[in-house]
N, C-alpha and C positions, 0 to 999 in steps of 0.2 A: 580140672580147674574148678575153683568154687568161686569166689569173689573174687574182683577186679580189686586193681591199687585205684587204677584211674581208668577213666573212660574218655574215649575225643567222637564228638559227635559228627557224619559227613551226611549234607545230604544226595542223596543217589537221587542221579535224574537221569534222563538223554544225555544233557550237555556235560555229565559228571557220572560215568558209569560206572561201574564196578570194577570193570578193568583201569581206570581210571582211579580209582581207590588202590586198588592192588599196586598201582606202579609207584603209589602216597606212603607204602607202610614204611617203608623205610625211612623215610623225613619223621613221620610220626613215632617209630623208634627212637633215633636221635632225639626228636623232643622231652621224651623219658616218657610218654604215652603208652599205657598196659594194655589197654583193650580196644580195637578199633568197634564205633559206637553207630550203626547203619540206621536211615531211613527208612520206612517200610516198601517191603520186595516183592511183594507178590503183582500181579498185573492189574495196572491199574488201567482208568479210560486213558485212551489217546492222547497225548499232549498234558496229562497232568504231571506237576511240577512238583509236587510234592508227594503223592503217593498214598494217600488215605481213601482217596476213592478207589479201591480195589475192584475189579471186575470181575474177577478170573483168580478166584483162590488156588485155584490147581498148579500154576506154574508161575516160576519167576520170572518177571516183567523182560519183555526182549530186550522195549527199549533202553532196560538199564542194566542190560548187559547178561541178561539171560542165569540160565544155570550154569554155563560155563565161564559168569563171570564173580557170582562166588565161590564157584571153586579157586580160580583163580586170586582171588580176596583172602581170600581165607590159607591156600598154601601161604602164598608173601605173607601172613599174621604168625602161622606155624613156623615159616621159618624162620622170626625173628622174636621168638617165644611170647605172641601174643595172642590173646582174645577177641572173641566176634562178639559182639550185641546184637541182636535188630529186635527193630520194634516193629509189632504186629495188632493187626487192627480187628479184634471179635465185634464190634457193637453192628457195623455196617457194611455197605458193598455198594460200587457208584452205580447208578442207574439214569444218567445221563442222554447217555446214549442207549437206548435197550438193547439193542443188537449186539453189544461188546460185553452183555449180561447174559449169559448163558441160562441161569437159574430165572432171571426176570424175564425174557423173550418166552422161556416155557412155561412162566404164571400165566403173564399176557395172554398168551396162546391157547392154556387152557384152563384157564380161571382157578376154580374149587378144584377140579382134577387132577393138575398138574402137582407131578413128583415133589415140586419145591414151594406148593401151595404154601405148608407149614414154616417152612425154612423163612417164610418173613413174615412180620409183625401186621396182619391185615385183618381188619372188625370187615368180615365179607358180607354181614346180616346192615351193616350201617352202607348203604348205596344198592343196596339191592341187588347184591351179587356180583357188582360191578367194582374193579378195583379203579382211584381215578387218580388222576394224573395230571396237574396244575402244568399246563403248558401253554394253553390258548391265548393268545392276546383277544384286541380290541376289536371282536369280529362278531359281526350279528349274523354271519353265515361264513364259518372258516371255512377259507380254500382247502378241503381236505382231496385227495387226492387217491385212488386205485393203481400202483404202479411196482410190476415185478411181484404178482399175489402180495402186497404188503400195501397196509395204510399209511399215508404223507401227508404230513402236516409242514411244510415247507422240506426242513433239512430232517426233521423230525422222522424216524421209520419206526411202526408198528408191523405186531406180525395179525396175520387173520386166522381166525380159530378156521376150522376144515367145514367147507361148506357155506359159510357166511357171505360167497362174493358169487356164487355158482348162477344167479338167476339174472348177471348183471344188473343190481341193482344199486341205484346212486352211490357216491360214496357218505353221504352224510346217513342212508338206510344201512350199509354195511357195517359203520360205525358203530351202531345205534345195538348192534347185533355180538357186538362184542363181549369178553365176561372183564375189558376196563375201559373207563367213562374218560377221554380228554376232558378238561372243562377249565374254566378261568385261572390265570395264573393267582389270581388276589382270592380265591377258595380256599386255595392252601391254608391260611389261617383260620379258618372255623369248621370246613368241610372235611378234608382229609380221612381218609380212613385206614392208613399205612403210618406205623411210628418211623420214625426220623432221627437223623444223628439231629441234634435241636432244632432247626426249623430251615434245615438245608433239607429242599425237597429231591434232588437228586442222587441222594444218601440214606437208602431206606436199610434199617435196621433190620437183623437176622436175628432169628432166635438158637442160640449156640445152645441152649438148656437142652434143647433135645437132643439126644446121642448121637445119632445120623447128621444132624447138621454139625454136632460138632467134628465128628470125625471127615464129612467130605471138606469144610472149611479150613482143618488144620493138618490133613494128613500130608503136605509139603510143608509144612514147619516141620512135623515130625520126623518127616524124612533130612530137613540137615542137620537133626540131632545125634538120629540113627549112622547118619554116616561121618560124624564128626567133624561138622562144616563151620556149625557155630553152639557158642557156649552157654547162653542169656536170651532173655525177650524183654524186651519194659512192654506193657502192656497199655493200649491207647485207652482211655474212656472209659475204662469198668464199670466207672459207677452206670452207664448207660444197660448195664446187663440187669436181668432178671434177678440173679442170685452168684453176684461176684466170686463169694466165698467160695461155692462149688464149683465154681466155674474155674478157679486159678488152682482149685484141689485136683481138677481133671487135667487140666495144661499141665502140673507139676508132674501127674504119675504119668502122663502121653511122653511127656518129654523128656522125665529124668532130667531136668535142669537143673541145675547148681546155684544160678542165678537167677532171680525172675524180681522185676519192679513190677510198681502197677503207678500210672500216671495218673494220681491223686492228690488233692488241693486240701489242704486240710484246714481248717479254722481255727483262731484261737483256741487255744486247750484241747481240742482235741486229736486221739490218737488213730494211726491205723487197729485195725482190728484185731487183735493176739493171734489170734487161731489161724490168720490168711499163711498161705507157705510162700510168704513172701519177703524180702530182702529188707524193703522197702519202697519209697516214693521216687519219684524222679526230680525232687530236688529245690522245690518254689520254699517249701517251708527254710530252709535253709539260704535262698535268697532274700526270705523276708527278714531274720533272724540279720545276716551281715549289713544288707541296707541300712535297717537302722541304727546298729552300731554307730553309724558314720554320721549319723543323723544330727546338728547339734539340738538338742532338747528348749538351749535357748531362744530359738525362734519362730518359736509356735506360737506364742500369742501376737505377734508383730503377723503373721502369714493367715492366724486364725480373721485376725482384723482386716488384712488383705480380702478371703474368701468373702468374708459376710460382707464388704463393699460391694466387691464381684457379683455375686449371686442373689444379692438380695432376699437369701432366706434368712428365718425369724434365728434360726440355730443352722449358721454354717457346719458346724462343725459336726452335727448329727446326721452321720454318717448313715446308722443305722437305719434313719425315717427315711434317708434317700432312697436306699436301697431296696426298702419297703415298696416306696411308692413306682421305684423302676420296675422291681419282680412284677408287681401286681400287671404292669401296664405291659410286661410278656405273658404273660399267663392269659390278659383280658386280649391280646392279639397273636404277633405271628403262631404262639403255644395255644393257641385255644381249641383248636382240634385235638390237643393232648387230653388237656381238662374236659372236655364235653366227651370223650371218650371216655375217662376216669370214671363220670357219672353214668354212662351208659353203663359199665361195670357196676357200679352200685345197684343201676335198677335189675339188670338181669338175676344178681346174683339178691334181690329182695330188697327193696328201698325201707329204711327206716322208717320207722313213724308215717306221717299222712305226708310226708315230703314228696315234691315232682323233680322228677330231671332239672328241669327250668329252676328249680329252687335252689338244687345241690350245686351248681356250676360256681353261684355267686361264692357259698361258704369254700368249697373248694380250691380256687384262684387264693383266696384269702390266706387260706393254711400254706399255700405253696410260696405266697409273697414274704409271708412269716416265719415260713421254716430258716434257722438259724445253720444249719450246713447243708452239705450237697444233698446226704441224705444218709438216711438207718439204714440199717443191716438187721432187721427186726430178728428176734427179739431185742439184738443190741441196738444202743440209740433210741429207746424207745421214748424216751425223756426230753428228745427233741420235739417230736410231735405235740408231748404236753404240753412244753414252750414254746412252739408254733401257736396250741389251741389256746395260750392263756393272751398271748400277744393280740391273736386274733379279736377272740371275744371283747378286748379291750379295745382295740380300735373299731371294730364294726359291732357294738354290744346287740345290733340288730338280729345279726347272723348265730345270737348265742347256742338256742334250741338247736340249729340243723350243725353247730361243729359238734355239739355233746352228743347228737345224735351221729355224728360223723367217727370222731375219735374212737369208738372201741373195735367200729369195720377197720381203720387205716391200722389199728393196732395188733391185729390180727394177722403173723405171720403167712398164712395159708386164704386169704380173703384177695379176690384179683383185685378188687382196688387197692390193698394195702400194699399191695406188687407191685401193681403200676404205679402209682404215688413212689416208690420209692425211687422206682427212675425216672418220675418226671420231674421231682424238685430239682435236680441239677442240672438239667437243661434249664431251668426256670432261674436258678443261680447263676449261672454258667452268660446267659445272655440278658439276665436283668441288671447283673453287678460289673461284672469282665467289660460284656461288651457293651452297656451302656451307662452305668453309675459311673465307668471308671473316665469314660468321655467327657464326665458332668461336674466331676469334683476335681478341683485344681488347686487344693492347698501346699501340694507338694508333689508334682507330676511324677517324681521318680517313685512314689510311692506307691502309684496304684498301676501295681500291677501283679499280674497273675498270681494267684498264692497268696496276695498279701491283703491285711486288713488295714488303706488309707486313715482308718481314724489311731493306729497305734501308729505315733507320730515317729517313737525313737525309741532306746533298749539302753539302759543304765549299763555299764561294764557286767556289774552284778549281774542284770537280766542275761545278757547274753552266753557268759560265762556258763549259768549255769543252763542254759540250753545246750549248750556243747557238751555238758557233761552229761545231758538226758541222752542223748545222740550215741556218745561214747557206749553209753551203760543198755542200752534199749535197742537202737537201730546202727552199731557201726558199720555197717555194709551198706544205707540207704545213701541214693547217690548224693550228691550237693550240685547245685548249677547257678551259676549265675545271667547267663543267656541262653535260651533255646529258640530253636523256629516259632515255636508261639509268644514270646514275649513281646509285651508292647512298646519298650525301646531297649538297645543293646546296654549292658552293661557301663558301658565309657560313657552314654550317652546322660543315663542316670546318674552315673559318677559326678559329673559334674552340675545335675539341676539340683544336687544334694548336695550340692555347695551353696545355693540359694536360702537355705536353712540359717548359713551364717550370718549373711547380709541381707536380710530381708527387708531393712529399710533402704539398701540403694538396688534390692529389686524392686521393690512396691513405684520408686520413683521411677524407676529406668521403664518398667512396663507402661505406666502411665504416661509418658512419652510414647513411646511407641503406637498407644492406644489412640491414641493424639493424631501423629504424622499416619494412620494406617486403621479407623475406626471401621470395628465390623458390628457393634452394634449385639455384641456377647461375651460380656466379661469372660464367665470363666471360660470360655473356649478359646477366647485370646491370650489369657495366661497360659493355659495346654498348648496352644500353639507356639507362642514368643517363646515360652518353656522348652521346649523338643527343639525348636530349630536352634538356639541355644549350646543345647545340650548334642546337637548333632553337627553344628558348623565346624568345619566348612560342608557343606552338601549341596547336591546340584540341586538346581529350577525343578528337576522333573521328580525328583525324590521327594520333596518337600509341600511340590500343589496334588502328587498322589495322598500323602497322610496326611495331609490337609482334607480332602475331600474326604478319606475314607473317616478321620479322627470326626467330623460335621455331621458326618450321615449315623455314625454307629451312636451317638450324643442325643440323636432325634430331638434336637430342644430347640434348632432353629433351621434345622433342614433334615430332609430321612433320603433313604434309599429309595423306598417308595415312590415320593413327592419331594422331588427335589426342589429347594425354591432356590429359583433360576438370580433373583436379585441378591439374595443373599450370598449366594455361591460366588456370585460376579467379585462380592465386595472382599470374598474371603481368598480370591484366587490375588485378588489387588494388593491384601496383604502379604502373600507370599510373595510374591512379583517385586514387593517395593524394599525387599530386605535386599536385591540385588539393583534396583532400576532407581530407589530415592534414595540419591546424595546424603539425607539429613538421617533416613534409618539405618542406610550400610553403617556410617559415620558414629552413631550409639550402638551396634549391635556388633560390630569391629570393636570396639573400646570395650565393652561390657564383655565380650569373648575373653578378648588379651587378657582383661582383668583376672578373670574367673577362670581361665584353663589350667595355671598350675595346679592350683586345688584339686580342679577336676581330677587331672593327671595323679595329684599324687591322693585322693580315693581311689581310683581305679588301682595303683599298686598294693594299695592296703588291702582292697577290698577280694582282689585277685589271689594274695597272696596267704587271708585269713582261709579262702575257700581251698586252695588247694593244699593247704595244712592240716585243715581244722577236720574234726570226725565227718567219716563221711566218705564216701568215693567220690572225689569230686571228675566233673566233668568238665571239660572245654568244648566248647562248641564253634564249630566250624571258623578259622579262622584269628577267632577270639583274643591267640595270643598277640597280637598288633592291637591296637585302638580299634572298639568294636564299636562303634558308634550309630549303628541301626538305627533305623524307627520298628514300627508295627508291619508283619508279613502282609505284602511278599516282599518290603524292603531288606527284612532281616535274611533272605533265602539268595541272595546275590548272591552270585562267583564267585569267588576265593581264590588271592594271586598266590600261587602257592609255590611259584618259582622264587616271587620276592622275598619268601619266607624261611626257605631253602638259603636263602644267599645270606639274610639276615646271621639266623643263626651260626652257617660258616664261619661270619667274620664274628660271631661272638667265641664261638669255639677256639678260634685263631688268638685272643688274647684283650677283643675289643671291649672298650666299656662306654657303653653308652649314653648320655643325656638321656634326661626325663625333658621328653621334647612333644614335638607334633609326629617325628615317625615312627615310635612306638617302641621302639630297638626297647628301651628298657623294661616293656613289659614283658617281651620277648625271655627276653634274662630271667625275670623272675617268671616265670612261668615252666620257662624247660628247665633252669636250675630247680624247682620246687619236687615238677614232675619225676626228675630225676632221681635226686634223694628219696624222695618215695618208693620209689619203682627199687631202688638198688639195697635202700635201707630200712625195710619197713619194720624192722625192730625199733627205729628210735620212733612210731608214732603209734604206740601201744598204750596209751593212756593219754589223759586229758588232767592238766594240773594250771591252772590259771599262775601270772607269774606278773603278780602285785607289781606296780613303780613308786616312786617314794619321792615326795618331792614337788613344786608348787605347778610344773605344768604335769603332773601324774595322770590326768583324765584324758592327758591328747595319746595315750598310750592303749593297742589294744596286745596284751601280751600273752603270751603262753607254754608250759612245755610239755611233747607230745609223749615226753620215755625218752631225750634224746636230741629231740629236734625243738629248736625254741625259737618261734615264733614273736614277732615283734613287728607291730606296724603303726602310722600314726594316724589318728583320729580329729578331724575336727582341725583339719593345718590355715584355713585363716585366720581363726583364733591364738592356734602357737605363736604364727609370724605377727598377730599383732601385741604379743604379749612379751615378743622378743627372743621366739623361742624356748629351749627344751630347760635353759639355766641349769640347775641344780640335781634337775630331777635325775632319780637311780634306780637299776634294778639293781639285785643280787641273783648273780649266774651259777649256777651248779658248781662244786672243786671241780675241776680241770682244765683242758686249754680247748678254747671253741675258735671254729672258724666260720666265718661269713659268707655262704658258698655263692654270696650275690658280687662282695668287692673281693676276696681272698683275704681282707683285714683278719687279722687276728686276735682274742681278745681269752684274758687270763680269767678264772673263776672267781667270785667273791664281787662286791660291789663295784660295778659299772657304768658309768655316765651314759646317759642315753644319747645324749649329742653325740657322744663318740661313736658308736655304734650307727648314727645314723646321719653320720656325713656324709655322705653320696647321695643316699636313698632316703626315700621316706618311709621305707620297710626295710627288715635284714631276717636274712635265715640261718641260723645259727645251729654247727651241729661239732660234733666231735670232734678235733683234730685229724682223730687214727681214723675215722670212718672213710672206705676207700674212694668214695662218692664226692668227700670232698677236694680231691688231689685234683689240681689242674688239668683238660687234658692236655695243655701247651704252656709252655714253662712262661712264668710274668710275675712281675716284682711281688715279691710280698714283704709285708707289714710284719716289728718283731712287734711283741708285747709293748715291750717300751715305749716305743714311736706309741703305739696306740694309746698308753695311759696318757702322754705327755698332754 
């Protein structure tokens, strides 16, 4: 196998084990799903839910069903001639609990000495030999504890190096005697001497560049290559490694893999890197790309008016300065152990000019806030850095000398801070823009998110068109997705605050009531919220005050994680509370739902249906095909009724045709009808050919043909309905006889009304007659020509 048609994302947990996967392939066949699409395997801590904190490279996770339970995965894939994925995590290893770290219990244990000294990222000369460890609270004398040879800091167990406990003395002396330092958990940010997946202290980064770590780290990946268990890896976090490129050069010849993504964010205009031996990305670029399709372009300045009410900044709509001054304010905190590291590099390796430590930290933070992507791949990308330093010296003209002295070390492929710099900008992106710009700015909630750049409001036909054909021509193997476990609302959810675009004057009013009966005293955080819950109703109490609390804390603008303010918290949990408890807001947020959910509904089928068309391996992610209506994880990593889904498609197989409703049946339809022809007919999506409509509602049109298979969905549907719909408007369909493998309608070649075409649905998938894919599999009325043109 080389490439996947399609991918379906599960996540492996405890409560969803592999075996548990295994007894799924067969629903996931029927769905027309190519490749089963795994969470990361290897042995993570105890109780984690996700699986990115790995523990224990060497074996796959018990709790998620062991290695007997992708073998078991993986036969049911083989015998229903399908593929495996999983994604696999080089940057880091959990360190939580030390004792379920094999490699970290023997740093602990024996400082500089130990076998796995190198194996992590540790400045041993910054603490004096001591590696430390942000755990302590609020204690001018911790309860430390001597218990079983090991040190106890409540639940907390350390190991003791040989010798350090023999004279009985205290535990706070044996402590002291250690080669790592406990000390304040609020150190983490300035003090640290260990890199980090971004400023999770329990996730300390591994250095896979060296041979030995890469081989004890990866030799059970390569073992289910070697025995042909699975096909693919997307790869977590690259950008966090020293030297990606060789790094996915080494994974490629270890593994012999066919398939390899690497799970990359990329920014306006730019590209992955030529030379990586990789597929492609996992997918955001291609969520940002359909989003805005759907976007009406009309309602940006009516929303841009809304934000600058909101916000009360001078330029709402300066995206960029936000993001500016958010990077800067990670870089100046929880990343500041990065950055004063960075300059520790500089000095050892010869500090420029008469410059101090103390000096380089300020211009450094600077260049990192102003860096415009995640980050170079020096020599490539090098052109970022100059627009970093030119951005910089314009905003801080103070800092000019120390950047001009800075930029020709960071520019230096082989120079350790031009290293480090290169993976610390994107932790510095990653949690100045993600996880808190995207908190802060509420011009259109469904737009900020992962992947995506909030200030590109929307995408002409034109633009997008011709992004599909970059796709087609450049990357057709790179995946597409429209939700995954990191997204900050599910797909349906965004669907429909993307409907907000249209009516922005009876959102502007409607929120301002709400702001009224339910005042937190933060515009735009009240927009992000009224927005999502919105976009995610019906949803219970308990879903809704979690992203609430966590959307407040991750914003830092009027409450943090840190230093929660307890009044404000009150006021915000008041608001979630009165969408169900006050009469006067159920009563506006019931109306404004009803209003706005067809819409919703029928982007979600456009948007659903562009993706799993359009160039690209698209992906579905857990679930998906129902109404996905998520918030931000762990709400997006819920259960999955997968019985209900099972029974769904039965009766759609049976003959059923569904409503565009509240239980989703019809996305259903289009989803495994799409997957299907894909999976069965991948000769008709061998090209990308845009497929003009003609006619006065022509823009609510997003159309295309793929070699075969011709795509068609509608854009912008409260504007059609208020325009009276599709009237006049026409495509011209290829000579022959097409069928619509959503209603079974039938429709002849040559100029076709698009109403007709899209009487049922607010999207149709159009493919060959003779195509075997498209034949029923239970016999139900169909439509001749005639009837159709009538």
């Amino acid at each position: 196998m080389t490439a996947p048609v399609s991918t379906y994302r599960l996540q492996i947990r405890e409560s969803f084990t592999l075996r548990d996967a295994a007894h799924l392939v067969d629903y996931l066949h029927e769905l027309g799903v190519d490749w089963v699409y795994l969470s990361p395997l290897l042995t993570a801590e105890k109780g984690s839910d996700h699986g990115y904190d790995v523990a224990d490279t060497t074996t796959i996770d018990p709790a998620r069903g062991g290695a007997a339970g992708l073998e078991a995965l993986s036969a049911a894939a083989r015998e229903h001639g399908m593929g495996v994925l999983v994604d696999i995590v080089p940057n880091h290893m959990g360190v939580a609990d030390a004792a379920q770290n094999a490699w970290w219990w023997d740093v602990l244990t024996h400082g500089r000495e130990s076998e796995y000294a190198d194996a992590f990222d540790v400045d041993w000369d910054f603490g004096n030999g001591r590696l430390r460890i942000p755990v302590l609270g609020e204690h001018e004398d911790p309860p430390l504890t001597i218990e079983d040879g090991e040190l106890r800091y409540y639940d907390h167990r350390f190991p003791l190096a040989s010798g350090t406990a023999d004279d009985g003395a205290d535990p706070a002396t044996v402590h002291s005697r250690q080669h790592y330092e406990l000390v304040h958990w609020t150190r983490a940010d300035g003090d640290l001497n260990y890199r980090r997946f971004f400023a999770v202290n329990t996730l300390a980064a591994i250095r896979v560049e060296l041979p030995r770590v890469f081989d004890d780290s990866h030799a059970e990946i390569v073992r289910w290559f070697r025995e042909g268990l699975v096909d693919g890896v997307r790869v977590d976090h690259p950008d966090g490694l020293m030297d990606p490129g060789a790094y996915l050069e080494r994974l490629d010849a270890a593994t012999g893999t066919g398939y390899l993504l690497v799970e990359k964010i990329l920014e306006n205009g730019e590209e992955l890197p030529a030379h990586w031996p990789v597929d492609g990305t996992t997918g955001y670029d291609a969520l940002a790309e359909i989003e805005r399709v759907l976007v009406d372009p009309a309602g940006r300045e009516q929303l841009d008016a809304l934000e600058a009410r909101l916000s009360g900044r001078d330029d709402p709509t300066d995206f960029a300065g936000l993001i500016r001054g958010t990077k800067r304010a990670i870089a100046d905190g929880i990343l500041r152990s990065e950055v004063l590291r960075l300059a520790r590099d500089i000095e050892r390796a010869g500090l420029p000019g008469d410059f101090s430590v103390d000096q380089l930290d300020d211009a450094l933070a600077e260049l990192l806030a102003c860096f415009p992507v995640y980050r170079s791949y020096l020599p490539l990308g090098i052109e970022h850095l100059h627009e970093a330093a030119e951005l910089a010296r314009r905003h801080r003209p103070d800092l000019g000398d120390r950047i001009d002295a800075l930029v020709p070390l960071l520019s230096d492929p082989a120079h350790p801070a031009a290293i480090r710099f290169q993976q610390t900008s994107g932790m510095v992106m990653a949690k100045g823009v993600e996880d808190t710009a995207f908190y802060r700015y509420a011009r259109l909630a469904s737009l900020t998110e992962v992947g995506g750049d909030p200030a590109e409001f929307s995408l002409t036909l034109e633009q997008f068109h011709d992004a599909q054909r970059r796709r087609q021509s450049s990357w057709p193997h790179s995946q597409t997705t429209l939700s995954t476990h990191d997204t900050k609302r599910g797909e349906d959810t965004r669907a429909r605050i993307t409907a907000l675009a249209e009516i922005p004057d009876r959102w502007a009013a409607t929120l301002d009531r709400l702001r009224e009966l339910a005042p937190l005293g933060d515009g735009p955080l009240e927009s992000i919220l009224w927005s999502s819950i919105i976009g995610a109703w019906p949803a219970s109490r308990e879903r809704l005050h979690a992203y609430a609390e966590k959307a407040s804390r991750e914003a830092g603008s009027s409450t943090t994680w840190t230093a929660p303010n307890e009044e404000f918290e009150a006021r915000m949990h008041a608001l979630v509370d009165s969408a169900f408890d006050d009469e006067r807001v159920t009563a506006i947020l019931h109306a404004f739902v009803e209003q706005i959910a067809p819409a919703g509904w029928s982007n979600s089928l456009a948007a659903k249906l562009i993706q799993l068309t359009a160039p690209g391996v698209p992906d579905v992610y857990q679930g998906s095909e129902l109404w996905e209506t998520s918030l931000v994880d762990p709400d997006n990593r819920r259960p999955v009724d997968f019985d209900e889904r099972r029974l769904l498609l039965a009766a759609l197989d049976a003959g059923g045709m569904p409503e565009v409703d509240e239980g989703g049946a019809a996305k259903l339809l289009v989803t495994s009808r799409a997957l299907r022809l894909r999976r069965d007919h991948p000769e008709l999506f061998t090209r990308y050919r845009p497929l003009p409509a003609a006619g006065e509602a022509s823009e609510h049109l997003v159309s295309f043909d793929r070699g075969g298979a011709i795509t068609l969905a509608t854009r912008l549907p409260l504007g059609l309905e208020e325009r009276g719909g599709w009237g006049d408007t026409s495509i011209v369909l290829p000579a022959g006889h097409w069928i619509d493998v959503l209603t079974r309608r039938r429709h002849a070649g040559g100029v076709t009304r698009v109403r007709d075409v899209l009487r049922e649905f607010p999207v149709a998938l159009l493919a060959p007659v003779d195509a075997a894919h498209a034949k029923p599999t239970t016999e139900t009325p169909q439509h001749t020509e005639t009837e159709q043109q009538s």
